[in-house]
C-alpha positions in Angstrom: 143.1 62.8 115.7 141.2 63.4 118.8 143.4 66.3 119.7 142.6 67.6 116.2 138.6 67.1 116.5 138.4 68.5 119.8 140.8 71.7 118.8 138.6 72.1 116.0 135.2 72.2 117.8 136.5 74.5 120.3 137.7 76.7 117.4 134.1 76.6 115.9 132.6 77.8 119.8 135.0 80.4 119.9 134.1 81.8 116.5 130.2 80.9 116.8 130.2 83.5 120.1 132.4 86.1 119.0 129.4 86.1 116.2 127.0 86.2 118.4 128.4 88.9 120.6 129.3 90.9 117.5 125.5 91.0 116.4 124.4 91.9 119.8 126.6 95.1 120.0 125.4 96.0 116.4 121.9 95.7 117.3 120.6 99.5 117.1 119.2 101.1 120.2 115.7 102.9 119.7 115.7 105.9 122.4 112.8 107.1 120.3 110.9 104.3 121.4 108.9 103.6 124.5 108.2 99.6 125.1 104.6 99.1 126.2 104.7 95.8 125.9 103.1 94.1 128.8 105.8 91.4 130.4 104.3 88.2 132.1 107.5 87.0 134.0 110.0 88.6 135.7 112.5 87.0 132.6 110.4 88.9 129.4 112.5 92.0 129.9 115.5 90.9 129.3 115.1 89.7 125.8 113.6 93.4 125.0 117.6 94.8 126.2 118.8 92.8 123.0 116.4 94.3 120.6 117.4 97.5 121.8 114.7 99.1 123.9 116.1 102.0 125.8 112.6 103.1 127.8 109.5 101.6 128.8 105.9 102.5 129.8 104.2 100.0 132.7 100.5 100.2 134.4 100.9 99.8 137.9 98.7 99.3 140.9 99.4 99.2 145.0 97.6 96.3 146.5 97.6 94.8 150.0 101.1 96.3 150.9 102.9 95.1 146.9 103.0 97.4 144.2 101.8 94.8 140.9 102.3 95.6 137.1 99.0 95.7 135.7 95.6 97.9 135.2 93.1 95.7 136.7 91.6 94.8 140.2 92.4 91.0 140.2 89.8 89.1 141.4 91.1 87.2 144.2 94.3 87.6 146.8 95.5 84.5 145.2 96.5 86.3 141.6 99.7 85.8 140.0 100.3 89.4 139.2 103.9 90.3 138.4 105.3 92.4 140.6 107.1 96.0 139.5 109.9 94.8 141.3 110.5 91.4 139.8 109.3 92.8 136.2 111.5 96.1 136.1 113.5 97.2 139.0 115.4 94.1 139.5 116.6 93.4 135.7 117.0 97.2 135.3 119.6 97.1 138.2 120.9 93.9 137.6 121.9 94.9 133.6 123.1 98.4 135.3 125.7 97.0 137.5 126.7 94.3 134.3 127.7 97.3 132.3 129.3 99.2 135.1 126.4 102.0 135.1 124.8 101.7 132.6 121.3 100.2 131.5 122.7 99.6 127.8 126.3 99.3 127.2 126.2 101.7 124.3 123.9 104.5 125.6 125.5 107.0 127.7 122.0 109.3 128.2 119.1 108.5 131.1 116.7 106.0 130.3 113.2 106.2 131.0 110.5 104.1 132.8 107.2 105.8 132.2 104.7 104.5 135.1 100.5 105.1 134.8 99.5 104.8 138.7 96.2 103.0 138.6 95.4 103.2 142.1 95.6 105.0 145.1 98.7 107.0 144.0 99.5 108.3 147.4 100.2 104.9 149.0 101.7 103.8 145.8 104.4 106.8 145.9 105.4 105.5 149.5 105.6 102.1 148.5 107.6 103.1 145.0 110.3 105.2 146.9 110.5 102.0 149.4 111.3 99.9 147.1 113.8 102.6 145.3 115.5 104.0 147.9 117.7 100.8 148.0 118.9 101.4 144.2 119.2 105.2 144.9 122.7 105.2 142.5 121.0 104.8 139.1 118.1 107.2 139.7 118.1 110.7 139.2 116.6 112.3 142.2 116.6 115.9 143.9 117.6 116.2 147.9 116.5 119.3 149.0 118.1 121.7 146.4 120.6 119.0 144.6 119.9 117.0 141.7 122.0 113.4 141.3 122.2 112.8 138.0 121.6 108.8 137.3 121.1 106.8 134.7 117.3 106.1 135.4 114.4 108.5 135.2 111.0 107.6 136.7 108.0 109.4 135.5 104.6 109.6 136.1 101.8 109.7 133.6 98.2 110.8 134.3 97.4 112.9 137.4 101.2 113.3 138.9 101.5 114.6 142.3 102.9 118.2 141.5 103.0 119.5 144.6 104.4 116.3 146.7 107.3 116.9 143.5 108.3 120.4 144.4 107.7 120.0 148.4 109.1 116.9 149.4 113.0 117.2 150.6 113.7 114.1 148.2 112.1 113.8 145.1 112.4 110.0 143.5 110.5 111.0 140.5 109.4 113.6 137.8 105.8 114.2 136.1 104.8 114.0 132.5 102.9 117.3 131.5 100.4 118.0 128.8 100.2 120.4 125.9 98.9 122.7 128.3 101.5 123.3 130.7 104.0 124.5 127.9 102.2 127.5 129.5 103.2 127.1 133.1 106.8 127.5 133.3 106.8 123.8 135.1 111.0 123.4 135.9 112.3 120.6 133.2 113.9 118.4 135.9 110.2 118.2 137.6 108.3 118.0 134.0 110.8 116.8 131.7 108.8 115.6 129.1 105.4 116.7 127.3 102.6 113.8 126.3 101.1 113.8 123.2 97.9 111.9 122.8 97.9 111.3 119.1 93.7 110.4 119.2 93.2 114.0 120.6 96.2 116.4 119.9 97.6 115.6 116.8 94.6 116.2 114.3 95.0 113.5 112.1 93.5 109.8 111.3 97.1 108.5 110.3 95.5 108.1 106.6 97.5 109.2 103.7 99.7 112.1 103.7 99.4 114.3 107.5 97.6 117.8 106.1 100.4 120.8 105.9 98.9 122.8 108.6 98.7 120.2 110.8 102.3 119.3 110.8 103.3 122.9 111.1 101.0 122.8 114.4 102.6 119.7 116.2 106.4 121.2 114.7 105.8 123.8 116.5 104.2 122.5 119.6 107.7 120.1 119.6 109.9 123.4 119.2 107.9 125.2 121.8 108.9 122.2 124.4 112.6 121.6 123.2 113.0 125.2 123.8 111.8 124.4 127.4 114.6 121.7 127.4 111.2 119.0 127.5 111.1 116.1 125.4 107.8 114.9 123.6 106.3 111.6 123.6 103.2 110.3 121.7 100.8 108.1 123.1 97.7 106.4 121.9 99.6 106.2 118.4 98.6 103.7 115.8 101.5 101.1 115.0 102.1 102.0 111.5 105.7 103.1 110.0 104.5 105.8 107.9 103.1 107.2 110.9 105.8 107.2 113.3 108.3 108.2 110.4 106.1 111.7 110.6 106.1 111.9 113.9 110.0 112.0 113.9 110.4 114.2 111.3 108.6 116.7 113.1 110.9 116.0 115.9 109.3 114.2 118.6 111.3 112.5 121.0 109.5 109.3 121.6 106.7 107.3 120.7 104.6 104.6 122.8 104.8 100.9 121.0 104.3 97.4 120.9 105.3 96.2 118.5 109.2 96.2 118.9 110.1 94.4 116.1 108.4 96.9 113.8 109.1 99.9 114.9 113.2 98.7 114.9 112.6 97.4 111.2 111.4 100.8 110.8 114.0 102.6 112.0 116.2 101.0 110.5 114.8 101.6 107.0 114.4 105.4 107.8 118.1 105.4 108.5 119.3 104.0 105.1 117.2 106.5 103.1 
């Protein structure tokens, strides 16, 4: 009888994680998503893997030697800031080697980690490539001439250093370009991706239906950057489904959000239509 219980409750284990392992490798990924979600402990990332985020977005700053995820001046040495290496590199690498390179099991493309350098970029760069350098096999990086292709692309946002891009002999990192430089025949692999501040370029309050023109306008601003092998992301975009459903149709690439949750209930609505 005991033989019996026990054979039964190790039946019921087996089947209750072959369940649970069947849900998490039917859980969608969302590469048109960028995660902007601001983690407090080095552990917050990891359940964001399970819901399917492919690429994040994270405010950094370099202070007293450390490079900290966040967008403030603390006010004293003795902050608790998380640290960009506790908060993302580590778990990055760590779910890299699980899945015997890869980031996600499932997704066979680069992932993204947008970064917004909110102080003293130069020192920052220095300290980034430091702390890289060691986990050189998932990045994509140029030396000298030569591109490695890797699973993990870091970009900056805002004011990137062009020129330290296109002179250095290696090259950890790639720049985020503006509307703007669709006119400057930036190379893809140094400006592989266009920003798109929804407040400013796209034209449009999010209310009702997105006027004709206007969606002609940002379809073709899209076109004009896949044509340039760049992808587009939106930033600055309110966190409302019928909002980002336009803003695929048109073709962007990716959009900034929060809310996870939503945006994958989205997504997954838009795909049974």
């Amino acid at each position: 009888m005991v033989f019996g219980m026990k054979k039964y409750i190790y039946s019921v284990v087996i089947f209750l994680a072959l369940g649970i392992l069947k849900i998490e490798a039917q859980t969608p990924l969302l590469p048109n998503m960028v995660c902007t979600k601001q983690f407090q402990t080095a552990k917050d990332i990891y359940s964001t893997f399970t819901q399917g985020v492919v690429h994040y977005e994270a405010d950094i700053m370099y202070i007293y030697g450390e490079i900290y995820v966040t967008e403030h001046m603390p006010d004293s040495a003795s902050h608790k800031l998380p640290t960009f290496r506790s908060d993302y590199l580590m778990p990055i690498y760590s779910q890299y080697k699980k899945n015997q390179g890869k980031v996600h099991e499932n997704y066979d493309d680069e992932m993204y980690l947008f970064l917004d350098i909110k102080f003293d970029p130069k020192k920052t760069y220095a300290k980034l490539w430091e702390q890289l350098s060691p986990y050189n096999e998932i990045l994509t990086y140029r030396k000298g001439a030569e591109w490695h292709q890797g699973k993990l692309k870091i970009v900056f946002v805002g004011d990137a250093p062009m020129k330290v891009f296109q002179q250095e002999r290696i090259c950890f990192a790639a720049a985020q370009g503006t509307i703007e430089d669709l006119d400057k025949g930036y190379d893809e692999k140094l400006m592989p991706l266009i920003g798109i501040d929804f407040t400013k370029d796209v034209e449009w309050d999010g209310i009702g239906k997105m006027p004709f023109d206007k969606f002609v306008k940002l379809k073709d601003i899209v076109k004009k950057a896949h044509d340039q092998k760049k992808k587009v992301r939106v930033y600055n975009c309110p966190e409302e489904a019928s909002i980002w459903e336009v803003l695929i149709t048109t073709g962007v690439d990716m959009i900034n959000v929060a809310d996870v949750e939503k945006f994958g209930q989205c997504m997954v609505t838009q795909n049974n239509k």
